[in-house]
N, CA and C atoms of all chains as a GROMACS GRO file, in nm:
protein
  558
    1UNK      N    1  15.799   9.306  20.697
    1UNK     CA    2  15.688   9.315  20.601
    1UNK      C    3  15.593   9.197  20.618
    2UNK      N    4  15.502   9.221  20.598
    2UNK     CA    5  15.338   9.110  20.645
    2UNK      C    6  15.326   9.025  20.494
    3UNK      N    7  15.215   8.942  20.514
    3UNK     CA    8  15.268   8.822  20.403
    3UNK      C    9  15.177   8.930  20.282
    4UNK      N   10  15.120   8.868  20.151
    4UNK     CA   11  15.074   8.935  20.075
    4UNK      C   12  15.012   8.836  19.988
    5UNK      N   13  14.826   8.850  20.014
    5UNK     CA   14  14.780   8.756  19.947
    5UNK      C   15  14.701   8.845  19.805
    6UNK      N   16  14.684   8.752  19.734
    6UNK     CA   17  14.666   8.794  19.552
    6UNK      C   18  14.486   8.763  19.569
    7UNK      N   19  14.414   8.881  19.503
    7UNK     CA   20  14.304   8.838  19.518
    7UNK      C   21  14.231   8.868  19.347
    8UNK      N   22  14.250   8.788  19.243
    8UNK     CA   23  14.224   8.791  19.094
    8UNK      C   24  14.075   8.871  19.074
    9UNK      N   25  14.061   9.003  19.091
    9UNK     CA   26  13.911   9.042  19.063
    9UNK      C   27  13.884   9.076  18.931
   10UNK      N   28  13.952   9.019  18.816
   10UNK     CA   29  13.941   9.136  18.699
   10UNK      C   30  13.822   9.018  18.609
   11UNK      N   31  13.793   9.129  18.554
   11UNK     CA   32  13.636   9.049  18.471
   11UNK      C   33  13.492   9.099  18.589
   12UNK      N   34  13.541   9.140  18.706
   12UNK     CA   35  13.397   9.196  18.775
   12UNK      C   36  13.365   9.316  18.777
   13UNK      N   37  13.236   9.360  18.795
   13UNK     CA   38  13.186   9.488  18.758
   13UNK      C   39  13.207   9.556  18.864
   14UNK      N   40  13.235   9.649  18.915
   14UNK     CA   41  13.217   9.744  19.012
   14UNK      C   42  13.089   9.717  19.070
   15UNK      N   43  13.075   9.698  19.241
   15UNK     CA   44  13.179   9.683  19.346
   15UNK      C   45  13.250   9.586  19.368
   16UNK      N   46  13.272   9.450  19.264
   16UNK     CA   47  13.311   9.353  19.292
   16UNK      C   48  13.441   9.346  19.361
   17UNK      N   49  13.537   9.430  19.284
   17UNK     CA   50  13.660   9.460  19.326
   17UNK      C   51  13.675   9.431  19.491
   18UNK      N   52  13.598   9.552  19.487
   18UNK     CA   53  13.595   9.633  19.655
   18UNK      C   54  13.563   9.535  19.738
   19UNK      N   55  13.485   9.497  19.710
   19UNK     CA   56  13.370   9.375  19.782
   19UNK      C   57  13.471   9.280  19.823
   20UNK      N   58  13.560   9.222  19.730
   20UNK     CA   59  13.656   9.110  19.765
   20UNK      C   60  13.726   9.122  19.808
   21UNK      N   61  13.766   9.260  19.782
   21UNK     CA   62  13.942   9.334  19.894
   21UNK      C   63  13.840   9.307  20.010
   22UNK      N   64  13.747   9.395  20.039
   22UNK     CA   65  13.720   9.377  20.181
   22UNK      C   66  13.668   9.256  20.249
   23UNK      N   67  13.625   9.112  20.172
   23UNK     CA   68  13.620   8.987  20.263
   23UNK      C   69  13.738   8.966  20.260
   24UNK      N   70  13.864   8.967  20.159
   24UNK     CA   71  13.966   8.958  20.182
   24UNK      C   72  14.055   9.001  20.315
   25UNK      N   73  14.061   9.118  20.380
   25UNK     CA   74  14.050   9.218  20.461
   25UNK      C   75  14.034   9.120  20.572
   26UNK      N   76  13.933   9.116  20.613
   26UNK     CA   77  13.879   9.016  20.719
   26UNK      C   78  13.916   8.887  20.759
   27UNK      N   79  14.012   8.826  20.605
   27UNK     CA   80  14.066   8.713  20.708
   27UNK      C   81  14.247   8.714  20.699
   28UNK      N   82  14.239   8.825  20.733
   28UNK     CA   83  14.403   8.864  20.740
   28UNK      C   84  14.416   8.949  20.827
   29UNK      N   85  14.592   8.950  20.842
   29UNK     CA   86  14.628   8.988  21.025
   29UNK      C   87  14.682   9.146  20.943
   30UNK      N   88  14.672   9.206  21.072
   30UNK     CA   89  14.707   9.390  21.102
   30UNK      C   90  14.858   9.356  21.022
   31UNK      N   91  14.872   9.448  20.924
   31UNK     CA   92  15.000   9.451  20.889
   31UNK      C   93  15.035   9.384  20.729
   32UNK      N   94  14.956   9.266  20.718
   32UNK     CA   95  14.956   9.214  20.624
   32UNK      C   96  14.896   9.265  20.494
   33UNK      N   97  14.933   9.243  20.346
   33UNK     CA   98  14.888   9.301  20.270
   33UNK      C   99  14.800   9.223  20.162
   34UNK      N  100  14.714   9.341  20.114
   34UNK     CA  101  14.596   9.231  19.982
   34UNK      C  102  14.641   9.296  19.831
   35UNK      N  103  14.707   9.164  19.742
   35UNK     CA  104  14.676   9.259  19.587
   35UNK      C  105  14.575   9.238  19.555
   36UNK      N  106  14.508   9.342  19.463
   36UNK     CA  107  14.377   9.304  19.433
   36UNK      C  108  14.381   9.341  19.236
   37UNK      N  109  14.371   9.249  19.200
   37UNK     CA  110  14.380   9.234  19.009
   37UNK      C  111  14.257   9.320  18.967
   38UNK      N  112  14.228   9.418  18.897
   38UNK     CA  113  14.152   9.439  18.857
   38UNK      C  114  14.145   9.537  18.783
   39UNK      N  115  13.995   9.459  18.664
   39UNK     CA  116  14.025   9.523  18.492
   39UNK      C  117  13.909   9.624  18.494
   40UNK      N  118  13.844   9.665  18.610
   40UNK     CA  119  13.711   9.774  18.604
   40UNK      C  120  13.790   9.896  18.658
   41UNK      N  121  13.767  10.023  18.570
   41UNK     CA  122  13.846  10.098  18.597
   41UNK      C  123  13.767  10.213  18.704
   42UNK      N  124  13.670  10.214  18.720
   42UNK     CA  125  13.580  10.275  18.860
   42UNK      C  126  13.659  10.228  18.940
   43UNK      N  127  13.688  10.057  18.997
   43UNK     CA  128  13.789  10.019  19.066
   43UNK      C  129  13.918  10.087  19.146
   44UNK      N  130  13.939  10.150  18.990
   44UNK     CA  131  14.117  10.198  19.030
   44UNK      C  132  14.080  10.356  19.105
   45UNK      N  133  13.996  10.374  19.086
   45UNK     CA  134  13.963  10.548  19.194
   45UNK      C  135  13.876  10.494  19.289
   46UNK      N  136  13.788  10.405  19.300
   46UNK     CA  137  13.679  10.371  19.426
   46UNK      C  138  13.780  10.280  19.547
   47UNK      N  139  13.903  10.213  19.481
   47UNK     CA  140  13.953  10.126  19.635
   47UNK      C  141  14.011  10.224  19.709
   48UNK      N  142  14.147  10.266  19.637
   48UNK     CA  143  14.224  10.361  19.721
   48UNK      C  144  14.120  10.529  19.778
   49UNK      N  145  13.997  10.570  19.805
   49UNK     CA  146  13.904  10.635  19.859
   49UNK      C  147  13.870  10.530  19.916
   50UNK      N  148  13.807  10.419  19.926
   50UNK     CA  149  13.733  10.346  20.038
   50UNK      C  150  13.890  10.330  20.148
   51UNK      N  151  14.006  10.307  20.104
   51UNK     CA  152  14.105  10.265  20.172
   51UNK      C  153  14.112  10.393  20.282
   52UNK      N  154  14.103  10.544  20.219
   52UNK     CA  155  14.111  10.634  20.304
   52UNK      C  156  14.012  10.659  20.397
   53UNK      N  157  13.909  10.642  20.348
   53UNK     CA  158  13.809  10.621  20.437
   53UNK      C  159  13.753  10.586  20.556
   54UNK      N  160  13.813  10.446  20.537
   54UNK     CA  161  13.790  10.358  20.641
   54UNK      C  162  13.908  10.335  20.707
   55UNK      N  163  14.034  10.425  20.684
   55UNK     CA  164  14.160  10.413  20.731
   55UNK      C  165  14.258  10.305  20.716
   56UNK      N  166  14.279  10.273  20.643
   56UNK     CA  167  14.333  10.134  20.587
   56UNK      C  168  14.471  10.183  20.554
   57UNK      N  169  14.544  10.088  20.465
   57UNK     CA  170  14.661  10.191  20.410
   57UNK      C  171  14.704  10.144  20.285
   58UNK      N  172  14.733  10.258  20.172
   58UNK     CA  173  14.776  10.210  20.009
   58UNK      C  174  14.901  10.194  20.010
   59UNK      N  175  14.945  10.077  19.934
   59UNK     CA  176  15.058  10.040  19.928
   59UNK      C  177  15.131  10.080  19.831
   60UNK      N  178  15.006  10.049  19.722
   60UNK     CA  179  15.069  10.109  19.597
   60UNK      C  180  14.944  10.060  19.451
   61UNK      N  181  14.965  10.128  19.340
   61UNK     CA  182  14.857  10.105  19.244
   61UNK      C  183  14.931  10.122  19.107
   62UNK      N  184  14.938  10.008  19.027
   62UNK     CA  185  15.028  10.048  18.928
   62UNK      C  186  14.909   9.958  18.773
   63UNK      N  187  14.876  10.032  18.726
   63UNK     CA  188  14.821  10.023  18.562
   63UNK      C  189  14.919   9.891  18.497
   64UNK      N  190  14.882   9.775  18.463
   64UNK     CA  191  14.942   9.691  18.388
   64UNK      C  192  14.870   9.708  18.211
   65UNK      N  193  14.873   9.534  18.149
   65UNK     CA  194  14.844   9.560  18.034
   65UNK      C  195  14.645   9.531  18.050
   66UNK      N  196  14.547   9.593  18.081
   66UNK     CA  197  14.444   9.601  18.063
   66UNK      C  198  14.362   9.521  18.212
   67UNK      N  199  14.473   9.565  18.311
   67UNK     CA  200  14.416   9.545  18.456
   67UNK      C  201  14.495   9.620  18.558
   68UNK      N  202  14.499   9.631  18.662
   68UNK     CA  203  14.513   9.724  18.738
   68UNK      C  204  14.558   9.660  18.886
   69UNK      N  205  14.683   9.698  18.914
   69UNK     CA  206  14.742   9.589  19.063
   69UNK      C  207  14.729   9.698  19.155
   70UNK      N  208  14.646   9.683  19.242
   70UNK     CA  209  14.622   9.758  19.416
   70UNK      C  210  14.663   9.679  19.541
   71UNK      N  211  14.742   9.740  19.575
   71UNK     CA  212  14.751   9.645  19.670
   71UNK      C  213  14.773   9.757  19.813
   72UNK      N  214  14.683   9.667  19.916
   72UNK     CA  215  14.620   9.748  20.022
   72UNK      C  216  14.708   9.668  20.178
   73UNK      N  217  14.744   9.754  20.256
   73UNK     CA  218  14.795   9.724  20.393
   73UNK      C  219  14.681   9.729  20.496
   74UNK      N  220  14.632   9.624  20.553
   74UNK     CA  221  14.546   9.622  20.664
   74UNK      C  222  14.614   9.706  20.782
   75UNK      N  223  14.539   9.795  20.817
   75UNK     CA  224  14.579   9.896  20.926
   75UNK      C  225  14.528   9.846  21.078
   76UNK      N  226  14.429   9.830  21.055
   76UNK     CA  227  14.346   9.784  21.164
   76UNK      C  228  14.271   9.689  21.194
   77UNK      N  229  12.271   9.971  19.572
   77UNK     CA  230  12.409  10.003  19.547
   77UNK      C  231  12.449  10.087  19.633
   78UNK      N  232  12.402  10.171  19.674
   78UNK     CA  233  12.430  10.281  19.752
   78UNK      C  234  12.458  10.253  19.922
   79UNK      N  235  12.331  10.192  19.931
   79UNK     CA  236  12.358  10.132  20.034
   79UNK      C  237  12.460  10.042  20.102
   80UNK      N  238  12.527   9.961  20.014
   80UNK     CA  239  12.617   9.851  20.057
   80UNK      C  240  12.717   9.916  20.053
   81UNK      N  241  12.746  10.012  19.955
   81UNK     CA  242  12.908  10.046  19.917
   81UNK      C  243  12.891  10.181  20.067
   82UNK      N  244  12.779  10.234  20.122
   82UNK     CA  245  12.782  10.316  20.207
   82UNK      C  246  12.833  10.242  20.389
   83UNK      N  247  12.770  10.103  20.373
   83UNK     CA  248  12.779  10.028  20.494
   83UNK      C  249  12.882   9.969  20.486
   84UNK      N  250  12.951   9.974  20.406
   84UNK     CA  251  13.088   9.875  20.412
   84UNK      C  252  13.181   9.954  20.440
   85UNK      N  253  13.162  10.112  20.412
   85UNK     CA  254  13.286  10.241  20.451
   85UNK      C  255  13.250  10.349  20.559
   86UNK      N  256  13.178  10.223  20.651
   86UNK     CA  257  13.174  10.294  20.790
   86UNK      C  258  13.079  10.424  20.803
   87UNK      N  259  12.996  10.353  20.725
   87UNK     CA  260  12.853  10.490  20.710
   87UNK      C  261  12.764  10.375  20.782
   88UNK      N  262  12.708  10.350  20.880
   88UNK     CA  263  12.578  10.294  20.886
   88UNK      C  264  12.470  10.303  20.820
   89UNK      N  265  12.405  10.216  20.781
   89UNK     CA  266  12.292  10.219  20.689
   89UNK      C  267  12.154  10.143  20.716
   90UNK      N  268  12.052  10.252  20.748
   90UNK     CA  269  11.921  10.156  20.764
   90UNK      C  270  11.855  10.100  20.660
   91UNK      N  271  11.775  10.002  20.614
   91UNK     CA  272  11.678  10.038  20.488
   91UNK      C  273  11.550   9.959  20.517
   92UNK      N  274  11.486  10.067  20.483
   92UNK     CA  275  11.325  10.037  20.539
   92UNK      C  276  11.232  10.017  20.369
   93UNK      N  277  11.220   9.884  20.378
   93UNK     CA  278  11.139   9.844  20.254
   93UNK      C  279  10.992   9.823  20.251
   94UNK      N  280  10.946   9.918  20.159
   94UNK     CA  281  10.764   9.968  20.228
   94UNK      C  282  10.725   9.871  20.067
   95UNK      N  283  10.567   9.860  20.054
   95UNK     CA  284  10.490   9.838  19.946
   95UNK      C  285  10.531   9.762  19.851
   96UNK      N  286  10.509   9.866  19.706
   96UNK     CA  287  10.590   9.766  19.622
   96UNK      C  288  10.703   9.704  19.662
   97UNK      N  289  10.828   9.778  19.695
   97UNK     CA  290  10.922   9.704  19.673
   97UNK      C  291  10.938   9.598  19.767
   98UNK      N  292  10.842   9.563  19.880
   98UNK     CA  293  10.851   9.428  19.974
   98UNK      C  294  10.830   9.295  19.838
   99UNK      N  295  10.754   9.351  19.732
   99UNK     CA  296  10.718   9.263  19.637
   99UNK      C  297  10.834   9.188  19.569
  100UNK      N  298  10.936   9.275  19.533
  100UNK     CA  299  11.091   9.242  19.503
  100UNK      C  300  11.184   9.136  19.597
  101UNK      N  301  11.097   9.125  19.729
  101UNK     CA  302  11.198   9.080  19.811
  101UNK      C  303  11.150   8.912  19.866
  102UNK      N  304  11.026   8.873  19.802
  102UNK     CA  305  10.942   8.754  19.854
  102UNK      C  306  10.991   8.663  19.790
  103UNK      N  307  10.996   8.549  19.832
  103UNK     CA  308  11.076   8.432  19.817
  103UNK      C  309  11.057   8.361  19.689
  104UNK      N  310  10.905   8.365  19.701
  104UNK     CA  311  10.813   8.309  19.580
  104UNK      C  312  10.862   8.404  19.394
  105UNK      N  313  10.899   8.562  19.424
  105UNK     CA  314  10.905   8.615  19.332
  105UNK      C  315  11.012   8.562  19.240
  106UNK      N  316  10.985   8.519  19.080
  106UNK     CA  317  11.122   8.458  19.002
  106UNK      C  318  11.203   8.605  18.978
  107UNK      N  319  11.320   8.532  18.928
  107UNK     CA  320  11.435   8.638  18.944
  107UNK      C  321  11.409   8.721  18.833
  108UNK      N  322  11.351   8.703  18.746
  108UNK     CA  323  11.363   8.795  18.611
  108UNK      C  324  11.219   8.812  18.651
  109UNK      N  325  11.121   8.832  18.741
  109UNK     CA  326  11.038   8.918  18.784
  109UNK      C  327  11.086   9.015  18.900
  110UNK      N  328  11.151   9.022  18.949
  110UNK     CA  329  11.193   9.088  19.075
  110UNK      C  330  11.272   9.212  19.029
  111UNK      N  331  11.292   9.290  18.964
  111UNK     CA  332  11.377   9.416  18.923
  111UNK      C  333  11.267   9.487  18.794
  112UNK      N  334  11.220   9.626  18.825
  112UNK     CA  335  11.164   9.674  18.717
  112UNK      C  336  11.177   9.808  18.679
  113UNK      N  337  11.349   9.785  18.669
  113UNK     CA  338  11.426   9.884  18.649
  113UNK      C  339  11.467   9.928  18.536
  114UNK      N  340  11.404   9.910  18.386
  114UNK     CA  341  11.429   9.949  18.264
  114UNK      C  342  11.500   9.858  18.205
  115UNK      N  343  11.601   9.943  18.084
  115UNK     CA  344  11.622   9.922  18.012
  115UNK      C  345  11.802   9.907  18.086
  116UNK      N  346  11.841   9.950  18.182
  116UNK     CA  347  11.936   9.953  18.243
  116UNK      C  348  11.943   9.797  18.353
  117UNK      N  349  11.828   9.778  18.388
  117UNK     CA  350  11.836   9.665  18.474
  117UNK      C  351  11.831   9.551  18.347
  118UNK      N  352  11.764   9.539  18.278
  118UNK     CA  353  11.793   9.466  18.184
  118UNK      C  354  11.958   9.439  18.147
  119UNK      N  355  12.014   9.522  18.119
  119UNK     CA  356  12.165   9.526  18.075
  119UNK      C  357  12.245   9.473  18.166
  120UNK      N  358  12.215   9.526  18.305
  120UNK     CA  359  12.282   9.459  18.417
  120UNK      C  360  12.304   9.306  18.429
  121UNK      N  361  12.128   9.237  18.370
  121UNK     CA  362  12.124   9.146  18.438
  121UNK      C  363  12.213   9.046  18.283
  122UNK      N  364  12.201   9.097  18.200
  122UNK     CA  365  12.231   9.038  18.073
  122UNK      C  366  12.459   8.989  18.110
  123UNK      N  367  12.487   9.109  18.169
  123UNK     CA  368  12.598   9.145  18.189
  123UNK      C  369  12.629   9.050  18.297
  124UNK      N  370  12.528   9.011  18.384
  124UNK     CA  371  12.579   8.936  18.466
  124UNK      C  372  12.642   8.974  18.613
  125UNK      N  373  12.590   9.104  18.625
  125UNK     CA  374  12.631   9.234  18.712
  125UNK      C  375  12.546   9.163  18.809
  126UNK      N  376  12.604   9.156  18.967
  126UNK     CA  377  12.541   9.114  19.094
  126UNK      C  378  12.456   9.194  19.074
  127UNK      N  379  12.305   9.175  19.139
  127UNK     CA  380  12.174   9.186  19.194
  127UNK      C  381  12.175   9.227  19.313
  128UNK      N  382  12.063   9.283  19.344
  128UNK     CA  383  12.014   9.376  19.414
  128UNK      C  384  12.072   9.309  19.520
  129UNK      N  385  11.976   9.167  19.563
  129UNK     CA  386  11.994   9.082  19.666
  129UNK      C  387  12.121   9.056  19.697
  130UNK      N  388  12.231   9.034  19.616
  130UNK     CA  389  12.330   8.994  19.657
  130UNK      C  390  12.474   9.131  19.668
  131UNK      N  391  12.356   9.251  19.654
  131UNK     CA  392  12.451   9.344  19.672
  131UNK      C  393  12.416   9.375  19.845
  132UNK      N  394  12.285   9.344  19.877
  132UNK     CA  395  12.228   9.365  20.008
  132UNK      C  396  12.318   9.280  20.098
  133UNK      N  397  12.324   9.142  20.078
  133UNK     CA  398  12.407   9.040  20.130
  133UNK      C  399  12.573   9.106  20.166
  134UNK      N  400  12.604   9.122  20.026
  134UNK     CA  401  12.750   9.167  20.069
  134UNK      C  402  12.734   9.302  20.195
  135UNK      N  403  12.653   9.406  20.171
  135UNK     CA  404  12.645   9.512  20.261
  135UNK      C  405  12.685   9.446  20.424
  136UNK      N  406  12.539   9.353  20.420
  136UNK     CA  407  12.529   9.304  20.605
  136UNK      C  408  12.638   9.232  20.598
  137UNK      N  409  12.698   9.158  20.537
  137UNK     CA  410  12.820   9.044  20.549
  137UNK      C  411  12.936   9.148  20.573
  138UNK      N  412  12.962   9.224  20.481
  138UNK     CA  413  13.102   9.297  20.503
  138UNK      C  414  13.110   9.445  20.610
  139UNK      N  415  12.952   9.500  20.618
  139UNK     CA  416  12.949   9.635  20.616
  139UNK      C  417  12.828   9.637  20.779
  140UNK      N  418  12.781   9.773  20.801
  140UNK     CA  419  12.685   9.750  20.890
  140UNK      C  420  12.573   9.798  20.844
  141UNK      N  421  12.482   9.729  20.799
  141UNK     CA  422  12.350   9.727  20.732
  141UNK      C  423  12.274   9.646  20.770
  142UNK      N  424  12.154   9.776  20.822
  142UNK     CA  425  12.045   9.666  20.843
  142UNK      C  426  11.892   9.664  20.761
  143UNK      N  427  11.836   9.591  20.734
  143UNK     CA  428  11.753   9.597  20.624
  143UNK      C  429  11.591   9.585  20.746
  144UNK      N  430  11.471   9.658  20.694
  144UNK     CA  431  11.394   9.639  20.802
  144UNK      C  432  11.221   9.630  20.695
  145UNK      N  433  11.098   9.532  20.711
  145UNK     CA  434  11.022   9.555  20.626
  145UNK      C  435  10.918   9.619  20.704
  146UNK      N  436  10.778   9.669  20.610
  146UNK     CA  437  10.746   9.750  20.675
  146UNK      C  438  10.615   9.674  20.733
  147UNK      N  439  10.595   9.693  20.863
  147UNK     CA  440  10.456   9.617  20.919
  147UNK      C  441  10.331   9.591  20.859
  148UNK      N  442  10.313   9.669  20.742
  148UNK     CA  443  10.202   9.724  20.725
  148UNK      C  444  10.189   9.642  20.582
  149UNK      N  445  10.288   9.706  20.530
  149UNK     CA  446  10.332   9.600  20.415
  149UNK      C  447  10.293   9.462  20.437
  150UNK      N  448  10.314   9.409  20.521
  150UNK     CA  449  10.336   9.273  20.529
  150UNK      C  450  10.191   9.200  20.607
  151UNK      N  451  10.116   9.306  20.662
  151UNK     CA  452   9.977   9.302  20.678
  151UNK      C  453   9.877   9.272  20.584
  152UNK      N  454   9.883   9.397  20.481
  152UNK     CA  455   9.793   9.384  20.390
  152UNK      C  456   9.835   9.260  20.282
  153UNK      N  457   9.939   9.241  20.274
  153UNK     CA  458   9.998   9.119  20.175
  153UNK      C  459   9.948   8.976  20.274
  154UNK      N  460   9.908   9.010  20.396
  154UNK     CA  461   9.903   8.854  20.471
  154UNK      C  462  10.036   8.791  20.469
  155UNK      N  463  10.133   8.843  20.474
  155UNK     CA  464  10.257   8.801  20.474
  155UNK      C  465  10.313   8.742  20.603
  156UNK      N  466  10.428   8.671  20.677
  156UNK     CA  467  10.494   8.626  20.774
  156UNK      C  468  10.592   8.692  20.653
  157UNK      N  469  10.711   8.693  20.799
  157UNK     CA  470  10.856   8.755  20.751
  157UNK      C  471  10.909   8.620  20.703
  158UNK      N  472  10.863   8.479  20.719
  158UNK     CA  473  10.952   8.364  20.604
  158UNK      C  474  10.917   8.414  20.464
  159UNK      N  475  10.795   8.505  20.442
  159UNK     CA  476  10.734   8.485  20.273
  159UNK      C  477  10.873   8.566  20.244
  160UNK      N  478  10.968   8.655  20.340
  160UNK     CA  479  11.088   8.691  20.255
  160UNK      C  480  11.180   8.622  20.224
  161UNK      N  481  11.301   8.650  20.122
  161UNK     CA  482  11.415   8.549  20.119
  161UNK      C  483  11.500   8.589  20.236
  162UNK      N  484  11.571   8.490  20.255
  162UNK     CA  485  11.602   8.424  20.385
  162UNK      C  486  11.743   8.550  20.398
  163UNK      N  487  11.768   8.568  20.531
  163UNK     CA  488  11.895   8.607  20.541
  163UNK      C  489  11.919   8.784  20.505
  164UNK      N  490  11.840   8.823  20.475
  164UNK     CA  491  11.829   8.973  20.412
  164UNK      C  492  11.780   9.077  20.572
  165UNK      N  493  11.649   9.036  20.628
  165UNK     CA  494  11.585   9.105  20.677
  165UNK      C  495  11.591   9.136  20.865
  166UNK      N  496  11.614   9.212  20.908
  166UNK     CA  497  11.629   9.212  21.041
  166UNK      C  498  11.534   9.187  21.144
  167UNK      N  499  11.394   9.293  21.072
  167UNK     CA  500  11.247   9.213  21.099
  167UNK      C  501  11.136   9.313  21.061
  168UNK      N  502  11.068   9.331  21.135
  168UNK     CA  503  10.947   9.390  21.053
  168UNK      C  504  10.972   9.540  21.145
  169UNK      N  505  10.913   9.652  21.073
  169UNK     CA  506  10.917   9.790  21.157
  169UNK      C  507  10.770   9.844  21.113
  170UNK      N  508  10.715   9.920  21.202
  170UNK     CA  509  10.646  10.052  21.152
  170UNK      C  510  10.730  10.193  21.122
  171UNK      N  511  10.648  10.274  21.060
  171UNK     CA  512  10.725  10.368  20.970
  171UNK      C  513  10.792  10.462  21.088
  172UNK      N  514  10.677  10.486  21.203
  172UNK     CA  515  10.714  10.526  21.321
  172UNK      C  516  10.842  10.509  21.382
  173UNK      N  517  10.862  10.390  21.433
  173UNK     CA  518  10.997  10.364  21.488
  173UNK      C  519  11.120  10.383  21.392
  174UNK      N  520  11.086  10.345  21.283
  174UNK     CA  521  11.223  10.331  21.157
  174UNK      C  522  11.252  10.512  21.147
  175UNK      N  523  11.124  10.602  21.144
  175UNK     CA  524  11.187  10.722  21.169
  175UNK      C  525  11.242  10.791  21.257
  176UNK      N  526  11.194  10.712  21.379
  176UNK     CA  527  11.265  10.750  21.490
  176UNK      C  528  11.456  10.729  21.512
  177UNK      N  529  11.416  10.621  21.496
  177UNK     CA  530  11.554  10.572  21.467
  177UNK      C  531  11.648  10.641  21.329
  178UNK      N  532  11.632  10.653  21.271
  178UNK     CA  533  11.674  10.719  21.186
  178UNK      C  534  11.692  10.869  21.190
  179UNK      N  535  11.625  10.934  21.289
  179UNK     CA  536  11.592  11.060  21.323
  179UNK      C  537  11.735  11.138  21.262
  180UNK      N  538  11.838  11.124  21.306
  180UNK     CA  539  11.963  11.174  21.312
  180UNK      C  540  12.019  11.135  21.182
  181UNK      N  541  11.971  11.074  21.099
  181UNK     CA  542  12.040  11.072  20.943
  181UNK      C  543  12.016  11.130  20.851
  182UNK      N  544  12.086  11.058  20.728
  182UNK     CA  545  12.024  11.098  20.640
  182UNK      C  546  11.940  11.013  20.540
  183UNK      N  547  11.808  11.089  20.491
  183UNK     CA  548  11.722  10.967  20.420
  183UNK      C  549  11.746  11.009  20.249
  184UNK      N  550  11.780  10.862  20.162
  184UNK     CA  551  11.735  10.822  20.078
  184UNK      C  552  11.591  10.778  20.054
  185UNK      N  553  11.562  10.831  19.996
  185UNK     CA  554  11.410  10.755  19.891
  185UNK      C  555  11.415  10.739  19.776
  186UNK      N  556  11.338  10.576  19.732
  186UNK     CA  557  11.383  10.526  19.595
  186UNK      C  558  11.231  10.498  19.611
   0.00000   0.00000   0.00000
């Protein structure tokens, strides 16, 4: 399993989320994974679609108490 | 908006900025003059919601977007491409080539 860095997006508006998974994205190796915190709930349906999209891979997405943990596998 | 969240998920994206809105994009323009988008851009900006500019930024930084102004525009304004803010613009086009190039897409108009 690849390391797994935490990326705190909650309090930003949509695309912020996205925006940070993906500089996030960029400075991490194939394999490795990003959580991404976040309290915008557009968020929780817009990452995992950009993830398919662009071929990436979901790890997993689980609803906490008034934020939202995604966490994404760099594919490529 | 459309644009960035389109260039960052492997949609290429041109954007060709004609007339008014070159006015939005000049260096000189203050920030609470530059958006004259209602009652909604108001809220945005109150909210603290990234801006236009820095949604453009993230596009070319993360995504493939290229931003292009329009020759003509920048004629009649007596403009040089510094009167834009820095870092946004790829360079100047006529409407000609930007449609050419574009031929094979699809166009937004705002």
């Amino acid at each position: 399993m690849g390391e797994r860095t935490k990326i705190d997006a909650c309090g930003a508006y949509c695309p912020g989320p996205l925006m940070e998974l993906i500089a996030g994205l960029k400075l991490i190796n194939i394999g490795d994974e990003i959580e991404v915190l976040s309290s915008d709930k557009g968020s929780a349906k817009d990452i995992p679609e950009w993830v398919k999209k662009v071929h990436h891979e979901m790890v997993g997405i689980t609803q906490q108490d008034g934020y939202w943990s995604i966490v994404v596998r760099k594919a490529k | 908006m459309i644009a960035s969240i389109a260039a960052v998920s492997d949609r290429p994206v041109q954007v060709f900025v004609s007339m008014n809105a070159s006015l939005a994009f000049a260096k000189d323009t203050p920030a609470d003059k530059r958006y004259q988008g209602g009652a909604f851009s108001r809220l945005l900006k109150e909210k603290n919601a990234p801006d236009a500019l820095k949604l453009f930024q993230q596009g070319k930084e993360l995504g493939d977007l290229k931003m292009w102004v329009c020759s003509m525009a920048l004629d009649v304004k007596g403009w040089e491409m510094d009167h834009l803010v820095d870092g946004l613009f790829d360079g100047a086009l006529g409407l000609t080539k930007f449609l050419s190039d574009a031929e094979n897409g699809q166009f937004i108009t705002m």
